[in-house]
C-alpha positions as CSV (number, residue, x, y, z in Angstrom):
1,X,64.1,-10.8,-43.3
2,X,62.9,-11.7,-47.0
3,X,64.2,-14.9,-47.9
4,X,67.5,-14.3,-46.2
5,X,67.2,-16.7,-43.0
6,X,69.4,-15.5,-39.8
7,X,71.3,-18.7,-40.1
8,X,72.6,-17.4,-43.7
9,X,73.0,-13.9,-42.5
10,X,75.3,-15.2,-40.2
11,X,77.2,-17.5,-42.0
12,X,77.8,-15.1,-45.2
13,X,78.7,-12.2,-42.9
14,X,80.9,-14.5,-41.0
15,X,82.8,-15.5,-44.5
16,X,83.5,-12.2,-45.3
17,X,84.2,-12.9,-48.9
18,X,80.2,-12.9,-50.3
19,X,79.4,-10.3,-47.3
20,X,80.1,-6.6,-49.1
21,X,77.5,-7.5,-52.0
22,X,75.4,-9.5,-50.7
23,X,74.7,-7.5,-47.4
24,X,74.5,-4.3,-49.3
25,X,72.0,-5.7,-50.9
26,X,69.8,-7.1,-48.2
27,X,70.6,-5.0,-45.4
28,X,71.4,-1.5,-46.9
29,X,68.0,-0.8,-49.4
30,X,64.9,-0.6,-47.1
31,X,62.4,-1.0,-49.6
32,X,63.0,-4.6,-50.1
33,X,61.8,-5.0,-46.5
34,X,58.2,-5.8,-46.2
35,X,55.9,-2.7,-44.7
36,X,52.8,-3.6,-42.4
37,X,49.5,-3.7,-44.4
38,X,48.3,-1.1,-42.1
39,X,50.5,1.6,-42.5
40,X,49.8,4.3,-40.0
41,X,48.7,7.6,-41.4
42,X,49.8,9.9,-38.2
43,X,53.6,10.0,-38.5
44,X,53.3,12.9,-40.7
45,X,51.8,15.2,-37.9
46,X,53.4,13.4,-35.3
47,X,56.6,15.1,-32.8
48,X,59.0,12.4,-33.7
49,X,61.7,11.9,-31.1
50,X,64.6,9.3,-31.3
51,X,66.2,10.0,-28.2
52,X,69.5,9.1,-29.1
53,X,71.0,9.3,-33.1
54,X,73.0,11.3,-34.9
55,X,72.4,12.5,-38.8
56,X,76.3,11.6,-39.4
57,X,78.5,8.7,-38.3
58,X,78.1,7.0,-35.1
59,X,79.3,4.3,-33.4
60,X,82.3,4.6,-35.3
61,X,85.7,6.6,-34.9
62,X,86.7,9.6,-35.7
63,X,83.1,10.3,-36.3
64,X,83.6,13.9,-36.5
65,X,86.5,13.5,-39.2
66,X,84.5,14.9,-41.9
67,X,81.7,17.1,-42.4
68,X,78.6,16.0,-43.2
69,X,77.7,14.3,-46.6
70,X,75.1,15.2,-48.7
71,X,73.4,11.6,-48.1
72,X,73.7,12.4,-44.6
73,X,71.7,15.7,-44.7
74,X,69.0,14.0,-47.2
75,X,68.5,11.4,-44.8
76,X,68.2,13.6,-42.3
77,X,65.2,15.8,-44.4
78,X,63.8,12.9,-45.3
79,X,63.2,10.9,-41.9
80,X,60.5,12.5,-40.3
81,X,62.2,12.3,-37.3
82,X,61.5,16.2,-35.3
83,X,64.5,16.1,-32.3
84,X,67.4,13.6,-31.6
85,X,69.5,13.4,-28.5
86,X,72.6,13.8,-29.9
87,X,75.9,12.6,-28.1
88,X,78.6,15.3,-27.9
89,X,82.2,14.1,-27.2
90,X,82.4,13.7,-23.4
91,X,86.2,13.7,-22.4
92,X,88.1,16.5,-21.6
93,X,86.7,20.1,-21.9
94,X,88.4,20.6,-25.3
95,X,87.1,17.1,-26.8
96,X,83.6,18.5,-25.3
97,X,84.2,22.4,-27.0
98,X,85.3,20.5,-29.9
99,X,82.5,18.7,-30.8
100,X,79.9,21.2,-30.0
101,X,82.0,23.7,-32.7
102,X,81.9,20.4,-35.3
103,X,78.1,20.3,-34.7
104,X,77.6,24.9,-34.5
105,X,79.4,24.4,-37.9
106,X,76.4,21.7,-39.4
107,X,74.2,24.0,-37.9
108,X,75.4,27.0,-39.9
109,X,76.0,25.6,-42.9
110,X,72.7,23.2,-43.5
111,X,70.0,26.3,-41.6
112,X,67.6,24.6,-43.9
113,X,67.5,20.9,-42.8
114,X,69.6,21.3,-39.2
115,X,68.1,23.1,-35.8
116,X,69.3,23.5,-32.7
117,X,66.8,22.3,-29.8
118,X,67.3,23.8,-26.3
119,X,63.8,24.5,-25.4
120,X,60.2,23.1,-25.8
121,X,59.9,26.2,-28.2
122,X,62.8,25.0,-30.4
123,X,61.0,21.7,-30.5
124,X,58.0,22.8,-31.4
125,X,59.8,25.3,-34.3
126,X,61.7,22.2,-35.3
127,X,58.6,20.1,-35.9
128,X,56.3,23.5,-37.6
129,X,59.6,24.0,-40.3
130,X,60.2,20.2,-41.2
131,X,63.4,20.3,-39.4
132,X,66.0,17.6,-38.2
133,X,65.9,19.4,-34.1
134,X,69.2,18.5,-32.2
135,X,69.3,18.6,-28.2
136,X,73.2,18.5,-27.2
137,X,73.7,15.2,-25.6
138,X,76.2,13.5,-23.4
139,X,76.8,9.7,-22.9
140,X,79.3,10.2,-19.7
141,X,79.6,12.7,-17.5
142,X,83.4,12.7,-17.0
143,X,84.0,16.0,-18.4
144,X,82.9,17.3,-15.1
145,X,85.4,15.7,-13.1
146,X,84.7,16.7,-9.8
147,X,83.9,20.6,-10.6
148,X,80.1,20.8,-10.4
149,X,80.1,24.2,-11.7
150,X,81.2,22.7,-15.1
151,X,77.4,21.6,-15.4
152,X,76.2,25.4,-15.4
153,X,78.7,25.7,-18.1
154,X,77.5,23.0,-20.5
155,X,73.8,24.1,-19.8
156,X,74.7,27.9,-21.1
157,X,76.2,26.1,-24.4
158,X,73.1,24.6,-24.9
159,X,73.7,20.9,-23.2
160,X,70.0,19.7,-21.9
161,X,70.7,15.8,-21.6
162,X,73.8,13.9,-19.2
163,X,74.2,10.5,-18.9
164,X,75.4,9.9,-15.4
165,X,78.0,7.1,-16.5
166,X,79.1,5.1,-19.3
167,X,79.5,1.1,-18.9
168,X,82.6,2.0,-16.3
169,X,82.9,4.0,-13.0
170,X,83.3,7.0,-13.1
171,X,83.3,9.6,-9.9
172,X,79.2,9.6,-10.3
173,X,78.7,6.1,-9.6
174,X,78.9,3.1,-11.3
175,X,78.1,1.7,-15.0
176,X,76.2,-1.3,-16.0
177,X,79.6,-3.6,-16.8
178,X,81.4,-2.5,-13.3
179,X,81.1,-5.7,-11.1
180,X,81.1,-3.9,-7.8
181,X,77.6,-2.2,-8.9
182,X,78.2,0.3,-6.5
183,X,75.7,3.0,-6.9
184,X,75.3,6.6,-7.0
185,X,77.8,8.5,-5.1
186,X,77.9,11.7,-3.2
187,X,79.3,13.6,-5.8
188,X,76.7,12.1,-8.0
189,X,74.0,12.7,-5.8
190,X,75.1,17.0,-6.1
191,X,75.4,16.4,-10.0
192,X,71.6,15.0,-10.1
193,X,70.6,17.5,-7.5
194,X,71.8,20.4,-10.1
195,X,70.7,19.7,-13.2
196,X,67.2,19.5,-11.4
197,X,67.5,22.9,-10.5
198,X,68.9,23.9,-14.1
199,X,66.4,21.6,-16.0
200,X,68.7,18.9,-17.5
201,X,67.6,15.7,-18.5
202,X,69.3,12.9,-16.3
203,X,69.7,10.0,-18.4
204,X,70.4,6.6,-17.1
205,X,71.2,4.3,-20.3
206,X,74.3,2.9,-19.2
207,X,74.2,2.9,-15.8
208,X,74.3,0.1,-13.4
209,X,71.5,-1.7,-11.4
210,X,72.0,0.4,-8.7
211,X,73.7,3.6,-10.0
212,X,70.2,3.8,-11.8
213,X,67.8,2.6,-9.0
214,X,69.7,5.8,-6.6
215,X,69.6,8.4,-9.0
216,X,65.6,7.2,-9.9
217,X,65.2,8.0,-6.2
218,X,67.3,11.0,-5.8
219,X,65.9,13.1,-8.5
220,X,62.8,15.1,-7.8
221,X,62.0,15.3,-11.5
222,X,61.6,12.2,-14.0
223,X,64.6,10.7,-15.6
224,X,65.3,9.3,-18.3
225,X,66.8,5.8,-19.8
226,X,66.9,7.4,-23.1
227,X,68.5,3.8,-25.4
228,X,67.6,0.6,-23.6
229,X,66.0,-2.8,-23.4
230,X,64.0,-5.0,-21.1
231,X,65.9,-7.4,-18.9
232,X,63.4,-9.8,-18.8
233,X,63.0,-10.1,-22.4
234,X,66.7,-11.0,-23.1
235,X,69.1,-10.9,-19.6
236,X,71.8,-8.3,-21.3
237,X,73.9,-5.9,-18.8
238,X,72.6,-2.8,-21.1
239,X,69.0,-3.8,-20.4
240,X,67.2,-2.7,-17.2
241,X,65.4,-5.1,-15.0
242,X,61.7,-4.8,-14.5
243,X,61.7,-3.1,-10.7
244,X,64.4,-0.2,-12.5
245,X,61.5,0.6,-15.4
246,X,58.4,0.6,-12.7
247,X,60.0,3.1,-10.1
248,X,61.4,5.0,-13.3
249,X,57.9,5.4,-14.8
250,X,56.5,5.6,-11.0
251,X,58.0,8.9,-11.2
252,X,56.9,9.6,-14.3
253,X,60.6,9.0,-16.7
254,X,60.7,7.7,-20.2
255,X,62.6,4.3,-21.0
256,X,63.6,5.0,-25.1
257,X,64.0,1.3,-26.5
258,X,67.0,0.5,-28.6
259,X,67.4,-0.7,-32.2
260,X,70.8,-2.9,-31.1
261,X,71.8,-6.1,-30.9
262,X,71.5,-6.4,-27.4
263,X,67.8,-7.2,-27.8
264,X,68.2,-11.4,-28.2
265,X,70.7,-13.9,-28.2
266,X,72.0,-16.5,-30.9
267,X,74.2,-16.2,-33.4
268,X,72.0,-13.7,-35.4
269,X,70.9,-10.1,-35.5
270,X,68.2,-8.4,-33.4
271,X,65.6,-7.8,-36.0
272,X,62.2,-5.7,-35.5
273,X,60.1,-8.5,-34.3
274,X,62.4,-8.3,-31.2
275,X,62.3,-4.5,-30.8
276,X,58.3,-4.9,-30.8
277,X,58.9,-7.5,-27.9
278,X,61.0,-4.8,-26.0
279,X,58.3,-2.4,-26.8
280,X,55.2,-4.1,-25.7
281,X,57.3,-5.6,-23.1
282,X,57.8,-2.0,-21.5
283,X,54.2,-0.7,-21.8
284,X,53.2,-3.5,-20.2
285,X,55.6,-2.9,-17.1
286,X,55.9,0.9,-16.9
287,X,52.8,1.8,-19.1
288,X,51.9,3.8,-22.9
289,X,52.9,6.9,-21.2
290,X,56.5,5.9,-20.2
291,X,57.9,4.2,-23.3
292,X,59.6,5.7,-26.6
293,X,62.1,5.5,-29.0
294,X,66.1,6.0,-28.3
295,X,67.9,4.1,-31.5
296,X,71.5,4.5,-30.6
297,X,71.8,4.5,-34.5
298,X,72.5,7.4,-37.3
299,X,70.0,8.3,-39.5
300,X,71.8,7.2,-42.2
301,X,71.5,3.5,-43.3
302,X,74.3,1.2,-42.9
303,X,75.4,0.1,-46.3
304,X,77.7,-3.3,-45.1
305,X,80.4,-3.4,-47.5
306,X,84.2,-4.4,-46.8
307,X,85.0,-0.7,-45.5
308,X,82.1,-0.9,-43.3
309,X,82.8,-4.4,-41.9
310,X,86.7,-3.5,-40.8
311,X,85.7,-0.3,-39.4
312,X,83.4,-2.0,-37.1
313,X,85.7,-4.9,-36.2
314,X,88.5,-1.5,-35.2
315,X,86.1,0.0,-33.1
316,X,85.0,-3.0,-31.4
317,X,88.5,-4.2,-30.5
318,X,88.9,-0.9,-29.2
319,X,86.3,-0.9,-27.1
320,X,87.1,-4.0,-25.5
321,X,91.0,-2.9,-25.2
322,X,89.2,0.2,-23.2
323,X,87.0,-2.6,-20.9
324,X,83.8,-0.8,-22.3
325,X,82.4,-3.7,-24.6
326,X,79.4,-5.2,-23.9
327,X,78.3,-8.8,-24.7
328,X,77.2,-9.2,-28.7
329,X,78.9,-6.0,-29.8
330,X,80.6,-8.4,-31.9
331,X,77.1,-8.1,-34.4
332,X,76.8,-5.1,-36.1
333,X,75.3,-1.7,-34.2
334,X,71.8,-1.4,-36.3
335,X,68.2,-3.7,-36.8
336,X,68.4,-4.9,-40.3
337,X,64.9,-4.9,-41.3
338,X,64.7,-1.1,-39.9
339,X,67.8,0.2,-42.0
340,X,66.4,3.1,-42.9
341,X,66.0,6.5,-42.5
342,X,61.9,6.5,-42.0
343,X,62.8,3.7,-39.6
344,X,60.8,5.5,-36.8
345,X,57.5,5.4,-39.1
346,X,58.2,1.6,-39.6
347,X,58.1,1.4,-36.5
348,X,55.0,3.1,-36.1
349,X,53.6,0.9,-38.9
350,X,54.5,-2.6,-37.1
351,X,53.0,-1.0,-34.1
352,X,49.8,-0.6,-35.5
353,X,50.1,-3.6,-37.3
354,X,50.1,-5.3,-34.0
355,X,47.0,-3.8,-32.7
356,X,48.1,-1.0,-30.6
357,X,46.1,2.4,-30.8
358,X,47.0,5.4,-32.7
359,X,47.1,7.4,-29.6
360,X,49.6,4.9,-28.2
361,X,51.8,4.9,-30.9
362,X,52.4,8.8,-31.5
363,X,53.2,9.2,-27.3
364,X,55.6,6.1,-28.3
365,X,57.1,7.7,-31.2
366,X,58.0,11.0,-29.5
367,X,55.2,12.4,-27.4
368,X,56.3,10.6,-24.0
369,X,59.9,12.6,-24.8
370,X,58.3,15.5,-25.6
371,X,56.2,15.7,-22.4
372,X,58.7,14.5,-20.5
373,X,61.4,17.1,-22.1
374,X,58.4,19.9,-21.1
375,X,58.4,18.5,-17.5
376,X,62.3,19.0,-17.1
377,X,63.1,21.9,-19.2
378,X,60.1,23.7,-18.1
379,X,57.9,25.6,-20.8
């Protein structure tokens, strides 16, 4: 990271009093990070999928406070980026109602930079008009309770992706922090069944070792792992182990890597070298066609000043007041040296940088999704 070591990263953000300016400045503006000397020249024609961002807050609270900001919609034009899996709010029925009206609102009001993707068509309109494309989302599947009808329901208002469980239990099995790891249950088992038949995405991200090794084995279409790591890279509960990503791309599913710090240890950030390592690690495991991109960031740069430091210290104690904090979610929630909205062409770049084909990198930056999507959805 420039001449900013980790060790000082640390130790300034840890102080609190230099952090605001100093991290602005080093984290926040992406062009004093050092491109690859061989930029890749395909992102422009590329479908770009990061299968789970937002263009406005996230990993935040009250994310849905305020509209969007005109930074937020000029990141979102300029990224490049064609589709994103966005996360609706996955409570009750009204939170669930209440964030897909929050998001039918962005939609109307921003027809120029903001799409709504429910289709393979909508995708491919998205990506033909310069579009930011956005495929309803969910990180839990608790809204359903135990009502299966309720997925018909969400599918009609345009909902395409479900994660079966957070980090907790919930009545579809269990997720990646609950001890017992006790697998998919029946109820789960009818709720993967259906959303086969409808054409929803099952997406395993937070789910536990064996929660995601039933469901990989249950469905009768390829599933999904739309933001994690590799296990065997870094041993982290929201990483999957190497058996999970075989059967997963056996079966032809898409594992989307992270930009989080859940990608190394130490006392530092995760930086891009690391989400290379997850990368290559992954293609090497489950193969090019069965790797891609799932940032669990918003397009939006973090800017780390003072508001921006407390806000994350509030939501983290409130995650672990909930039981749903992971380890190192103490660090903050983005890749420093990718903190930017073109982040998905840096990666690219590195990518490239680092020998891989051209061919490999465009299925990696959004072709394996969008093949994948094509295989679910249908045409």
């Amino acid at each position: 990271m420039n001449d900013l070591s980790r060790r000082d990263f640390t130790r300034l953000a840890a102080a609190g009093a230099l952090a605001p300016r100093l991290l602005t400045d080093r984290l926040s503006d992406p062009t004093r990070e050092a491109r690859p000397t061989s930029a890749w020249e395909g992102y422009a024609r590329a479908v770009v999928i990061d299968c789970l961002a937002s263009p406005g807050p996230f990993n935040v609270r009250n994310a849905l406070a305020s509209p969007l900001t005109d930074e937020m919609v000029t990141n979102a034009r300029a990224s490049g980026i064609t589709a994103v899996n966005l996360t609706l709010a996955s409570g009750d029925v009204q939170s669930v109602f209440e964030s897909m009206g929050y998001w039918e609102r962005e939609l109307r009001v921003h027809p120029d930079v903001l799409t709504k993707v429910a289709s393979v068509a909508d995708l491919k309109r998205a990506k033909e008009t310069g579009r930011l494309g956005l495929i309803y989302g969910f990180q839990n599947a608790v809204m359903l309770g135990t009502d299966l009808s309720r997925l018909d329901l969400l599918y009609n208002f345009g909902a395409r992706i479900i994660q079966l469980t957070y980090n907790d239990r919930n009545a579809l099995g269990d997720g990646c922090l609950e001890p017992a790891n006790a697998g998919l249950s029946r109820f789960g088992r009818q709720v993967v069944e259906r959303m086969n038949q409808l054409g929803m995405l099952v997406d395993l991200g937070h789910c536990g070792v064996q929660t995601t090794a039933d469901a990989i084995a249950v469905s009768n279409k390829p599933v999904a792992i739309t933001h994690s790591g590799c296990r065997a890279v870094y041993d982290h509960p929201r990483s999957k182990r190497d058996q999970e990503l075989k059967a997963l791309a056996d079966k032809g599913g898409v594992i989307g890597i992270y930009l989080m710090p859940f990608l190394s240890g130490g006392s530092g950030p995760s930086m891009a070298e690391d989400v290379l390592k997850h990368i290559e690690h992954a293609v090497n495991v489950c193969g090019e066609d069965h790797v891609a991109i799932g940032s669990d960031c918003s397009v939006t740069p973090h800017v780390v000043d003072a508001a921006y430091i407390a806000e994350h210290k509030a939501f983290v104690e409130g995650r672990v007041r909930r039981g749903i904090s992971a380890p190192r979610e103490d660090q903050y929630y983005f890749i420093p040296d990718l903190n930017s909205p073109r982040r998905m062409e840096m990666i690219a770049d590195q990518l490239i940088a680092h020998g891989h084909s051209s061919a490999r990198v465009e299925k990696i930056v959004g072709g394996n999704f969008a093949r994948l999507f094509a295989e679910v959805w249908g045409a």
